[in-house]
C-alpha positions in Angstrom: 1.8 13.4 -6.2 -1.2 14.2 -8.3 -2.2 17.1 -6.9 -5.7 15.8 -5.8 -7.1 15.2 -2.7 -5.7 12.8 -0.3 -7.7 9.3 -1.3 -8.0 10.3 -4.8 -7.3 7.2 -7.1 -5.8 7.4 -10.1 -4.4 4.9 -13.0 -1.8 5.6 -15.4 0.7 3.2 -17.4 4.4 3.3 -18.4 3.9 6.0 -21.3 2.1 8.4 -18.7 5.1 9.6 -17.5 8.8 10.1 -18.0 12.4 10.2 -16.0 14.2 13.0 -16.7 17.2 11.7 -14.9 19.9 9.5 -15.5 20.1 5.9 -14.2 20.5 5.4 -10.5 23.8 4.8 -9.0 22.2 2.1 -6.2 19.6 0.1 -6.0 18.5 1.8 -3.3 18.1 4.8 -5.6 15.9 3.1 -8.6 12.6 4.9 -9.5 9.4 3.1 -11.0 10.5 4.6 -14.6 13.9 3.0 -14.0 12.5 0.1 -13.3 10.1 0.1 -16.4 13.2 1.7 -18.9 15.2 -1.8 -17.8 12.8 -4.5 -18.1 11.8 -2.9 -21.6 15.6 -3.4 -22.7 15.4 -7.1 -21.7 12.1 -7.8 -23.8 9.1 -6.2 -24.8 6.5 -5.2 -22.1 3.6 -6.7 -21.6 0.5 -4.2 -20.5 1.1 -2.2 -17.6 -1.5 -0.7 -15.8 -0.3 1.0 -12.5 -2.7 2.0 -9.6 -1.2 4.9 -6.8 -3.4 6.7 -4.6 -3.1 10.7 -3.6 -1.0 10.7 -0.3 -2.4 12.9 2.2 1.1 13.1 4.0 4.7 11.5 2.9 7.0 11.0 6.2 7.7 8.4 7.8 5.2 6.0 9.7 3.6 2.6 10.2 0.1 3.6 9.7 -2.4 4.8 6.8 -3.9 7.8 7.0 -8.1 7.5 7.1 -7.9 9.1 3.7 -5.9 6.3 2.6 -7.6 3.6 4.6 -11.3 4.4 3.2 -9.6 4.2 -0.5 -8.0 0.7 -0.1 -11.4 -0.7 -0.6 -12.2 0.7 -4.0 -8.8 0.4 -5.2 -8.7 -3.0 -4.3 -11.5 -3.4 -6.6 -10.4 -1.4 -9.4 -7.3 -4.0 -9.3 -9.2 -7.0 -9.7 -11.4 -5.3 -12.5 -8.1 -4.9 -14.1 -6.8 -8.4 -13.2 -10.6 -9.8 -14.7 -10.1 -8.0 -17.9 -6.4 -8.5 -18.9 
């Protein structure tokens, strides 16, 4: 959570953010920073650019919220801009 508004888009990389908790017991309990810590120890990282959008609720559930749905399209955009440019 970004503490936006539900749609907001927002782009960060790797150094944007930090664990402050050891390594996950399971796999089933890996976080994104995990993730990234890991792959950096096996060899350097190329760029990262990662895209999340401001969830209006997180429960359970098949279907996007219309906040969600009406962002898809521009962050689908914003993704190949990034995809053009790398």
């Amino acid at each position: 959570r970004a503490d936006g508004k539900p749609g907001d888009i927002y782009k960060f990389g790797p150094g944007d953010f930090e664990c402050d908790r050891r390594f996950a017991t399971s796999l089933h309990d890996i976080t994104l920073q995990e993730v990234l810590a890991l792959a950096k120890k096996l060899a350097p990282l190329p760029p990262i650019a990662i895209f999340g959008v401001q969830p209006k609720v997180i429960d359970w559930g098949m279907e996007l919220t219309e906040e969600l749905r009406r962002a898809l399209p521009r962050l689908s955009e914003l993704v190949l801009e990034e995809i053009r440019h790398a």
